[in-house]
N, CA, C and O atoms as CSV, one atom per row, in Angstrom:
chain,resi,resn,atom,element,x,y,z
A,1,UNK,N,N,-62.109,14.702,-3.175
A,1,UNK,CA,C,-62.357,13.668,-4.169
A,1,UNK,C,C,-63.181,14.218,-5.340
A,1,UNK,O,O,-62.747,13.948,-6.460
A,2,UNK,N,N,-64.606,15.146,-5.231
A,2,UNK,CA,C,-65.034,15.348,-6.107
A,2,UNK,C,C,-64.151,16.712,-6.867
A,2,UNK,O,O,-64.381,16.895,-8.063
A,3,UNK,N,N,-63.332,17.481,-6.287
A,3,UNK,CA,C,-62.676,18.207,-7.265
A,3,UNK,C,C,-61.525,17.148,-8.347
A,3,UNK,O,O,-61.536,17.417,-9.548
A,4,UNK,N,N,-60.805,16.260,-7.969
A,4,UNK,CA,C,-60.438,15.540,-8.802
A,4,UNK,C,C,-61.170,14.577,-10.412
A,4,UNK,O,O,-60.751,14.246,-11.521
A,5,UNK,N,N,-62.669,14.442,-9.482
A,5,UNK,CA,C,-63.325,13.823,-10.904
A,5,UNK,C,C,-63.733,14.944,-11.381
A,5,UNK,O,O,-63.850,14.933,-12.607
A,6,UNK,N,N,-64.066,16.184,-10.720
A,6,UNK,CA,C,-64.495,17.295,-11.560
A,6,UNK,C,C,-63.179,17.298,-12.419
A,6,UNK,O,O,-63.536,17.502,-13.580
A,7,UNK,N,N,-61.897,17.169,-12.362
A,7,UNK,CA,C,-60.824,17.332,-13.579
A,7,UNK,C,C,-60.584,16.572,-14.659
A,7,UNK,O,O,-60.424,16.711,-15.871
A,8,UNK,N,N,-60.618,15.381,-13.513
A,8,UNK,CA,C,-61.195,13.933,-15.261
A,8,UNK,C,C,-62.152,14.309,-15.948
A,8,UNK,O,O,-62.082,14.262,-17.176
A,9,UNK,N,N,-63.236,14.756,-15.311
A,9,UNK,CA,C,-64.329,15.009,-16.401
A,9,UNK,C,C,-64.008,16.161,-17.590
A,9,UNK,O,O,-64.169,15.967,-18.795
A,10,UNK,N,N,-63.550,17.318,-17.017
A,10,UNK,CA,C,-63.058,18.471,-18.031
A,10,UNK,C,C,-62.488,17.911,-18.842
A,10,UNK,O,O,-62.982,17.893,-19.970
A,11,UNK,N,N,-60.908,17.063,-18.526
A,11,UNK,CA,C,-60.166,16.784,-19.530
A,11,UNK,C,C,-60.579,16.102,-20.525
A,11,UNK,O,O,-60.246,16.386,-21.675
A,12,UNK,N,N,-61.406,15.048,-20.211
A,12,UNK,CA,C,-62.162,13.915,-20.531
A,12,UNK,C,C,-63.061,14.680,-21.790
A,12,UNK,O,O,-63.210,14.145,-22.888
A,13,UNK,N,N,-63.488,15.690,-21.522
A,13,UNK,CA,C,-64.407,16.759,-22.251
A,13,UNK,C,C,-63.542,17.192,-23.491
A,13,UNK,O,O,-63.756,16.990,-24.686
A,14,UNK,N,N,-62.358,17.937,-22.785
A,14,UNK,CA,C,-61.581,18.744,-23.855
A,14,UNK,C,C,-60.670,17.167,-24.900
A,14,UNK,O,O,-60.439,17.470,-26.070
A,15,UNK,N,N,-60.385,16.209,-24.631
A,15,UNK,CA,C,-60.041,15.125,-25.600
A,15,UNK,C,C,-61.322,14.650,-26.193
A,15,UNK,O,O,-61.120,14.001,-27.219
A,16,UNK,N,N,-62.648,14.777,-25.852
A,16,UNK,CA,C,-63.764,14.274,-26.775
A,16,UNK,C,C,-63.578,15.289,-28.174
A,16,UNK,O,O,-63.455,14.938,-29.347
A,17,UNK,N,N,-63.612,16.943,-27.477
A,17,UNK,CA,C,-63.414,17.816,-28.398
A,17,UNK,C,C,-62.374,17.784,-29.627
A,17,UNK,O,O,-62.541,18.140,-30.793
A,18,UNK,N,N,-61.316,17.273,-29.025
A,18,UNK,CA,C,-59.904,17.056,-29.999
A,18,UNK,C,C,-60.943,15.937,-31.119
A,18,UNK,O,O,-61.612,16.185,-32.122
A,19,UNK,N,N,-60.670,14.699,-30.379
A,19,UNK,CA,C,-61.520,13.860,-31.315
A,19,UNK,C,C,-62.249,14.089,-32.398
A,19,UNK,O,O,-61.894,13.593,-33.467
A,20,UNK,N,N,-63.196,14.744,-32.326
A,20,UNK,CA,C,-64.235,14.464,-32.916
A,20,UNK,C,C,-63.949,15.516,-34.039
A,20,UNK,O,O,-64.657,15.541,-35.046
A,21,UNK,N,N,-62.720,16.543,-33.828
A,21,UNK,CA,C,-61.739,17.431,-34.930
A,21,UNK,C,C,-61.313,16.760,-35.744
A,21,UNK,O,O,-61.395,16.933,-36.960
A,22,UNK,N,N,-60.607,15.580,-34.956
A,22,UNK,CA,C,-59.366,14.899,-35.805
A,22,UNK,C,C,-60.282,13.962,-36.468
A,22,UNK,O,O,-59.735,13.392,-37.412
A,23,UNK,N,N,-61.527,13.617,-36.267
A,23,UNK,CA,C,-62.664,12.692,-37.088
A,23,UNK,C,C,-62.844,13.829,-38.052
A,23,UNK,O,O,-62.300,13.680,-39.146
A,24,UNK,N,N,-63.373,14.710,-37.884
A,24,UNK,CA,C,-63.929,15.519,-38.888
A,24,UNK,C,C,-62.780,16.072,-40.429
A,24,UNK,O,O,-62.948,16.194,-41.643
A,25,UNK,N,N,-61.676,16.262,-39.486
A,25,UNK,CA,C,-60.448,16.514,-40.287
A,25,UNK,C,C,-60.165,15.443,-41.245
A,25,UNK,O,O,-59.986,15.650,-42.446
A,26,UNK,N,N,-60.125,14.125,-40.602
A,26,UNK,CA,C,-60.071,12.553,-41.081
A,26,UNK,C,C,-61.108,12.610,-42.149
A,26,UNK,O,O,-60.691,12.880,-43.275
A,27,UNK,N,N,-62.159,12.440,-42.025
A,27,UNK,CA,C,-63.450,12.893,-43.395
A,27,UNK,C,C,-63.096,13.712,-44.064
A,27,UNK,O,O,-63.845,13.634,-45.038
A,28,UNK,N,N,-62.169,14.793,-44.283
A,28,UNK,CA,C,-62.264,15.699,-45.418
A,28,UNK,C,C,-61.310,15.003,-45.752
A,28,UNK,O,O,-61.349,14.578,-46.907
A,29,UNK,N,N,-60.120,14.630,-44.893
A,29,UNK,CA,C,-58.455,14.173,-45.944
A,29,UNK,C,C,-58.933,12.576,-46.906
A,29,UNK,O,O,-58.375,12.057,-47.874
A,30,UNK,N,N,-59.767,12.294,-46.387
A,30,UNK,CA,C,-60.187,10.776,-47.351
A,30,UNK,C,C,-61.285,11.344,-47.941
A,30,UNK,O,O,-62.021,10.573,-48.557
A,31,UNK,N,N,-61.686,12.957,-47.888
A,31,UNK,CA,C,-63.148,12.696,-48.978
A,31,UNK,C,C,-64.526,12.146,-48.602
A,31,UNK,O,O,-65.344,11.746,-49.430
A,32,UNK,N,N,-64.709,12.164,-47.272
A,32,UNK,CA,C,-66.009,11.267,-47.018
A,32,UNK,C,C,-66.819,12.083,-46.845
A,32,UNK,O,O,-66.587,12.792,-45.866
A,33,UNK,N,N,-67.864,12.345,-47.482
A,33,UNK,CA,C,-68.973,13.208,-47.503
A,33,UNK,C,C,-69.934,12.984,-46.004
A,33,UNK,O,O,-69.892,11.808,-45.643
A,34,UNK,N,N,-70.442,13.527,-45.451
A,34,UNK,CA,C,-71.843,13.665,-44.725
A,34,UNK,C,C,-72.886,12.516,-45.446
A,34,UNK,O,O,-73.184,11.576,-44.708
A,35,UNK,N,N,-73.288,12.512,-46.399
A,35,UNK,CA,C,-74.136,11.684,-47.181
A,35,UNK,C,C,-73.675,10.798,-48.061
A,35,UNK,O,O,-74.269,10.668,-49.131
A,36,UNK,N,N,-72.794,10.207,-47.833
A,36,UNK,CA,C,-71.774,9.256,-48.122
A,36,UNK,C,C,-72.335,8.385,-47.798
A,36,UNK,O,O,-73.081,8.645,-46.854
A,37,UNK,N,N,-72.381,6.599,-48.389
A,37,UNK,CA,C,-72.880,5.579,-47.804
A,37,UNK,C,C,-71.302,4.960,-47.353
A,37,UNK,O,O,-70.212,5.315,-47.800
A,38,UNK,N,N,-71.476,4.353,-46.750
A,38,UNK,CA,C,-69.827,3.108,-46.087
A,38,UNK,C,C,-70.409,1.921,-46.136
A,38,UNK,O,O,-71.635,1.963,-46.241
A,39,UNK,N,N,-69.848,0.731,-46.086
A,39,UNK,CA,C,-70.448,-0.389,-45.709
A,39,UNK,C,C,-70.132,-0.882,-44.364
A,39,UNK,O,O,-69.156,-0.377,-43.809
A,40,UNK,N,N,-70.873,-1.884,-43.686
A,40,UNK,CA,C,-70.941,-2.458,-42.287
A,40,UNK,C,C,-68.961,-2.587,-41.913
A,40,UNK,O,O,-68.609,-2.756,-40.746
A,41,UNK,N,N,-68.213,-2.512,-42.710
A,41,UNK,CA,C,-66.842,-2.577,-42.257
A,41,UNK,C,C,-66.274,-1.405,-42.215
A,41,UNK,O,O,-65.364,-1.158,-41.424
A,42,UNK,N,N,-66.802,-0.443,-43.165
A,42,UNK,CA,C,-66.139,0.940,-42.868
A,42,UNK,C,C,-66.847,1.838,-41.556
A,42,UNK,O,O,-66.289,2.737,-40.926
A,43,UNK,N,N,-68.254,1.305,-41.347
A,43,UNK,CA,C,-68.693,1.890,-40.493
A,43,UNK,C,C,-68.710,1.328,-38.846
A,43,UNK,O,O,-69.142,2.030,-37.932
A,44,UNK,N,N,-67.989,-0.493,-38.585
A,44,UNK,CA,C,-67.587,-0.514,-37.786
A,44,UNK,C,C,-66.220,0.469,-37.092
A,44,UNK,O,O,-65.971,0.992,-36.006
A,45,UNK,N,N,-65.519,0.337,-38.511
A,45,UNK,CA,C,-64.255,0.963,-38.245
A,45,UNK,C,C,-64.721,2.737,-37.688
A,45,UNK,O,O,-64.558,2.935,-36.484
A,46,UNK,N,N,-65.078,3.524,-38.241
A,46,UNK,CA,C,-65.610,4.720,-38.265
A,46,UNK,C,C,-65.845,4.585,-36.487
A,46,UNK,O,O,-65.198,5.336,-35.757
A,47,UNK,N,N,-66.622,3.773,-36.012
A,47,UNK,CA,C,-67.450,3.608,-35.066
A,47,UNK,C,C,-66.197,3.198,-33.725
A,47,UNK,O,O,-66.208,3.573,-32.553
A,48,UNK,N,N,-65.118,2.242,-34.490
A,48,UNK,CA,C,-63.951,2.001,-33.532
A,48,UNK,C,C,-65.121,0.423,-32.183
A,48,UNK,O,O,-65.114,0.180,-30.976
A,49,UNK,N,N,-65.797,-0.098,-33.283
A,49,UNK,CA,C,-66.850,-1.208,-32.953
A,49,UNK,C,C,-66.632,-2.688,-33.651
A,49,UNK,O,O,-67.149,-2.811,-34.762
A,50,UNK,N,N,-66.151,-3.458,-33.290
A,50,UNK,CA,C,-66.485,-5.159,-34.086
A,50,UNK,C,C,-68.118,-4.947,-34.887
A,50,UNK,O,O,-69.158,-4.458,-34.445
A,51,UNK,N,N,-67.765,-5.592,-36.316
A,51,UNK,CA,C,-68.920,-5.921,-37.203
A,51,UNK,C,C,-70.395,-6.359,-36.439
A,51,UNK,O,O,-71.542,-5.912,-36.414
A,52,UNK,N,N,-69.917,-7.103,-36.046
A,52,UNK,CA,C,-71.355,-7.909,-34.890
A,52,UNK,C,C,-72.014,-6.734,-33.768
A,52,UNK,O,O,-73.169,-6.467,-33.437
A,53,UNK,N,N,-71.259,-6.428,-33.547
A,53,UNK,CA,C,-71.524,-4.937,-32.168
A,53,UNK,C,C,-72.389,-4.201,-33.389
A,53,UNK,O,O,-73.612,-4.171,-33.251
A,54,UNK,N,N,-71.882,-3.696,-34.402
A,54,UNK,CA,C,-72.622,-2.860,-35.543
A,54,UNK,C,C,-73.829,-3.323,-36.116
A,54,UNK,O,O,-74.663,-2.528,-36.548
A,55,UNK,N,N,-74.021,-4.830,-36.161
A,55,UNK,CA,C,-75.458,-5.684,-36.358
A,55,UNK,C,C,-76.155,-5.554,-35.618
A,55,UNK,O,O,-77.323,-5.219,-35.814
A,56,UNK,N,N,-75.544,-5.826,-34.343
A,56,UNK,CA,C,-76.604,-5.828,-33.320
A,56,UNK,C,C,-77.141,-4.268,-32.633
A,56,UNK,O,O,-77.897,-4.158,-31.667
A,57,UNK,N,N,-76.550,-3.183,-33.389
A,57,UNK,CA,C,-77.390,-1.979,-32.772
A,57,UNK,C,C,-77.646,-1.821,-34.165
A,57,UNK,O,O,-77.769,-0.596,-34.162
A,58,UNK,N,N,-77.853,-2.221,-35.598
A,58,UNK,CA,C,-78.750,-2.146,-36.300
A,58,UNK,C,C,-79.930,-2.970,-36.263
A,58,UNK,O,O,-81.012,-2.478,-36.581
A,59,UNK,N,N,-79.827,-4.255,-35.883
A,59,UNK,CA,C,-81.071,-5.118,-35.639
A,59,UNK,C,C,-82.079,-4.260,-34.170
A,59,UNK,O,O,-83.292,-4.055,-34.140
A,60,UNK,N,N,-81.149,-3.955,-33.226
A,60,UNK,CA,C,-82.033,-3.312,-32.164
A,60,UNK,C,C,-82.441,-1.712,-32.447
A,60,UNK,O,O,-82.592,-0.893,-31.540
A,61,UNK,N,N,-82.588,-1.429,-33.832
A,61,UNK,CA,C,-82.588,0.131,-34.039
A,61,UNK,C,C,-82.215,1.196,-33.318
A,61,UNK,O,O,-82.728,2.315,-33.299
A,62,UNK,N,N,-81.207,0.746,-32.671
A,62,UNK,CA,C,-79.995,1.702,-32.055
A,62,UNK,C,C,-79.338,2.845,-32.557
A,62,UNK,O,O,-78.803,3.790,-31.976
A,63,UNK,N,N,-79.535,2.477,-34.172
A,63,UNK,CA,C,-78.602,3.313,-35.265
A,63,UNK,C,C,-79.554,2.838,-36.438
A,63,UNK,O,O,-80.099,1.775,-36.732
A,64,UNK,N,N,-79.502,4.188,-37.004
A,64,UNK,CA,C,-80.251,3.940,-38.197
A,64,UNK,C,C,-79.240,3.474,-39.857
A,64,UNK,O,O,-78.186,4.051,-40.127
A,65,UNK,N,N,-79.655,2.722,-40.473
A,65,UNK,CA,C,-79.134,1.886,-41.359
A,65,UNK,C,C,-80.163,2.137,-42.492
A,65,UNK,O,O,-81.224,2.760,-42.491
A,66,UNK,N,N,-79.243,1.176,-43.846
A,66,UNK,CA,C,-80.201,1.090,-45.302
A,66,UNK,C,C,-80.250,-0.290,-45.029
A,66,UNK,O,O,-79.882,-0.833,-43.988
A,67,UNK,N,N,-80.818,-0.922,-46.220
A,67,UNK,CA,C,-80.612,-2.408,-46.648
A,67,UNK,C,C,-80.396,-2.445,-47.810
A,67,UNK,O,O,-81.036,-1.492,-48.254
A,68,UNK,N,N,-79.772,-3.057,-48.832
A,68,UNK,CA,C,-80.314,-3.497,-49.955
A,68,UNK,C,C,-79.503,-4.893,-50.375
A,68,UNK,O,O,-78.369,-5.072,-50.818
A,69,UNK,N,N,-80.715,-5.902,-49.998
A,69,UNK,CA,C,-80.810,-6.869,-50.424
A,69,UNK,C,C,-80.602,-7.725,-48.913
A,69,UNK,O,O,-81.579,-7.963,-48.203
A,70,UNK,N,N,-79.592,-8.029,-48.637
A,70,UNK,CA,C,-78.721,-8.847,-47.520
A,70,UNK,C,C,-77.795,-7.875,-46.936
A,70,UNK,O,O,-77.423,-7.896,-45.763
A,71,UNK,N,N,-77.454,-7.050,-47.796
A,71,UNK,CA,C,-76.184,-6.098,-46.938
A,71,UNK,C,C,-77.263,-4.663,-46.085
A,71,UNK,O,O,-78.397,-4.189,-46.160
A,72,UNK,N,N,-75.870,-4.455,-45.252
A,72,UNK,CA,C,-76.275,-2.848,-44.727
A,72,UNK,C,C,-75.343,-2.143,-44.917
A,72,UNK,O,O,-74.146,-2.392,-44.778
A,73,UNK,N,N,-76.132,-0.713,-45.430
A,73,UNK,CA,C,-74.971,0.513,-45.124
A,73,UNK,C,C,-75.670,1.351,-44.398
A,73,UNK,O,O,-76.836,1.267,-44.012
A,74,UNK,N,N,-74.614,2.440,-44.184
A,74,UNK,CA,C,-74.748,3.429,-43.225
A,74,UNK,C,C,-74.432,4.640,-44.094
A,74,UNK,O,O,-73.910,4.600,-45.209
A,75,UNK,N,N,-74.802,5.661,-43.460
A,75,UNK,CA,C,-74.622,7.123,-44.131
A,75,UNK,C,C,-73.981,8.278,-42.762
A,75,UNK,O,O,-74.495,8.718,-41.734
A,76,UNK,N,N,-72.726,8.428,-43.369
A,76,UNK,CA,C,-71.910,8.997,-42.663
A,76,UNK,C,C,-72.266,10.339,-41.630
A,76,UNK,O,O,-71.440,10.710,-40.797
A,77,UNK,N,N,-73.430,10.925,-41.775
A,77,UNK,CA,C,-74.129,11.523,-41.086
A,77,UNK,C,C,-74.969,10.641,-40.102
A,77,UNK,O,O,-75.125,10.989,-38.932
A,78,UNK,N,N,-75.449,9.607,-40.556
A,78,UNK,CA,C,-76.160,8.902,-39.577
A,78,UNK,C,C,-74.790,8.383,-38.348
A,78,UNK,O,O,-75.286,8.402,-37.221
A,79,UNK,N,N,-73.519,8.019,-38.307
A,79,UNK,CA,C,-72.793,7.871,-38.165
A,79,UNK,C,C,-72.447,8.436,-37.167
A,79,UNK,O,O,-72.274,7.823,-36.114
A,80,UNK,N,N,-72.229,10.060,-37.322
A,80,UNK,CA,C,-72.233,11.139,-36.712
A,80,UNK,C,C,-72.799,11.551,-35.233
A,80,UNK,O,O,-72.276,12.003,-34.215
A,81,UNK,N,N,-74.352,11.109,-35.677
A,81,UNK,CA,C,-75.684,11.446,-35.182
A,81,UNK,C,C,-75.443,10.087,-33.998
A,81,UNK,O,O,-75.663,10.510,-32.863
A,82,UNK,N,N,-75.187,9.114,-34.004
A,82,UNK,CA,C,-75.170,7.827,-33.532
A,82,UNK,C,C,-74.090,8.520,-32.263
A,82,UNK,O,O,-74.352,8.420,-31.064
A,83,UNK,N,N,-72.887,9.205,-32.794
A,83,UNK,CA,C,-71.821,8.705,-31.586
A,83,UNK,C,C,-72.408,10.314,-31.022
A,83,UNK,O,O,-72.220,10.444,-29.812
A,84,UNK,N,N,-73.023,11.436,-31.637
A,84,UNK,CA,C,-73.348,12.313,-30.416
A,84,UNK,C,C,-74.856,11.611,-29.664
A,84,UNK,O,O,-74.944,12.037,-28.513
A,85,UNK,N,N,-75.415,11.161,-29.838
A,85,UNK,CA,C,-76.337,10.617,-28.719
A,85,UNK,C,C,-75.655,9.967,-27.823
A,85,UNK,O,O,-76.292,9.833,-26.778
A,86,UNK,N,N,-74.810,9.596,-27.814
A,86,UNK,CA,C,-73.645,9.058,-26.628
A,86,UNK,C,C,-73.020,9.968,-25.916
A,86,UNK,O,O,-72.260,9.700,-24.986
A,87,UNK,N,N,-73.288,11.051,-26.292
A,87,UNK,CA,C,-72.356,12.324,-25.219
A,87,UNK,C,C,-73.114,12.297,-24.216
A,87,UNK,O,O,-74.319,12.045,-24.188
A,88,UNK,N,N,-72.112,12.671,-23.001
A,88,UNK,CA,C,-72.285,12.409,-21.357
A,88,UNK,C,C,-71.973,14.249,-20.850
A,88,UNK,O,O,-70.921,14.887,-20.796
A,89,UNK,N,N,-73.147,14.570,-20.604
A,89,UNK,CA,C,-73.214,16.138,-20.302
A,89,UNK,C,C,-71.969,16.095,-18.995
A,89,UNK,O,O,-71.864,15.020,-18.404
A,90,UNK,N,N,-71.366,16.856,-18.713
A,90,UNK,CA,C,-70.705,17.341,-17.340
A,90,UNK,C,C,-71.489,17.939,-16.839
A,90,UNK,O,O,-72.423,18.436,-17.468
A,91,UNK,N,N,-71.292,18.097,-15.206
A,91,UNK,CA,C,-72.086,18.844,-14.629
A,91,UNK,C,C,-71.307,20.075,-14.364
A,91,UNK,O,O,-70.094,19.992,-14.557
A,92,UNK,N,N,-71.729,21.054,-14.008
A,92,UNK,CA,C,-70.575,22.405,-13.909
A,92,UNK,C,C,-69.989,22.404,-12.533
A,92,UNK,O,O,-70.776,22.309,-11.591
A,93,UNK,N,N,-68.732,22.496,-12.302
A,93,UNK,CA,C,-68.083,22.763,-11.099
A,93,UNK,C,C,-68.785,24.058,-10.517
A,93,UNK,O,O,-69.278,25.082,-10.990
A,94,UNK,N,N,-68.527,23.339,-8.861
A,94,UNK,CA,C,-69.134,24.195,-8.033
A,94,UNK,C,C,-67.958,24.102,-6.873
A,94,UNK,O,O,-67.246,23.149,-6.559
A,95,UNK,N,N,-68.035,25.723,-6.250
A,95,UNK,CA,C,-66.617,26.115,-5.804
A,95,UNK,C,C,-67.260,26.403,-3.987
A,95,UNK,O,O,-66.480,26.766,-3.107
């Protein structure tokens, strides 16, 4: 059993890796800078999160945000920074 989740986990690993290519690739073909601001809809989307999910880990300083005025934005590096604190280390197979 545990050699099988040891394989989900690899694969699981090597499609985070694809991802986060095809994000990065995705930012250059639209132009989105690192220090780019988005607003709360581009950065749900970015995030692959409902608007409200995105309020509520800016109200709980989950993710760091601007204000100005009533609105929030985000800065596409902060963005970044947000979904790698979510990475889930593997542990190394043992034989």
């Amino acid at each position: 059993m545990s050699n099988i989740l040891d394989e989900i986990l690899l694969r699981l690993e090597s499609v985070e890796e694809k991802l986060v290519k095809a994000i990065d690739i995705r930012y250059n073909e639209v132009g989105l800078d690192k220090f780019q601001f988005v607003s709360t809809q581009e950065a749900a989307s970015i995030l692959s999160v409902s608007v409200q999910t995105l309020y509520k880990y800016a109200t709980t300083k989950r993710i760091r945000h601007y204000k100005s005025g009533n609105r929030l934005y985000f800065k596409i590096e902060d963005l970044n920074n947000f979904i790698e604190r979510q990475r889930i280390d593997v542990k190394p197979r043992y034989r």
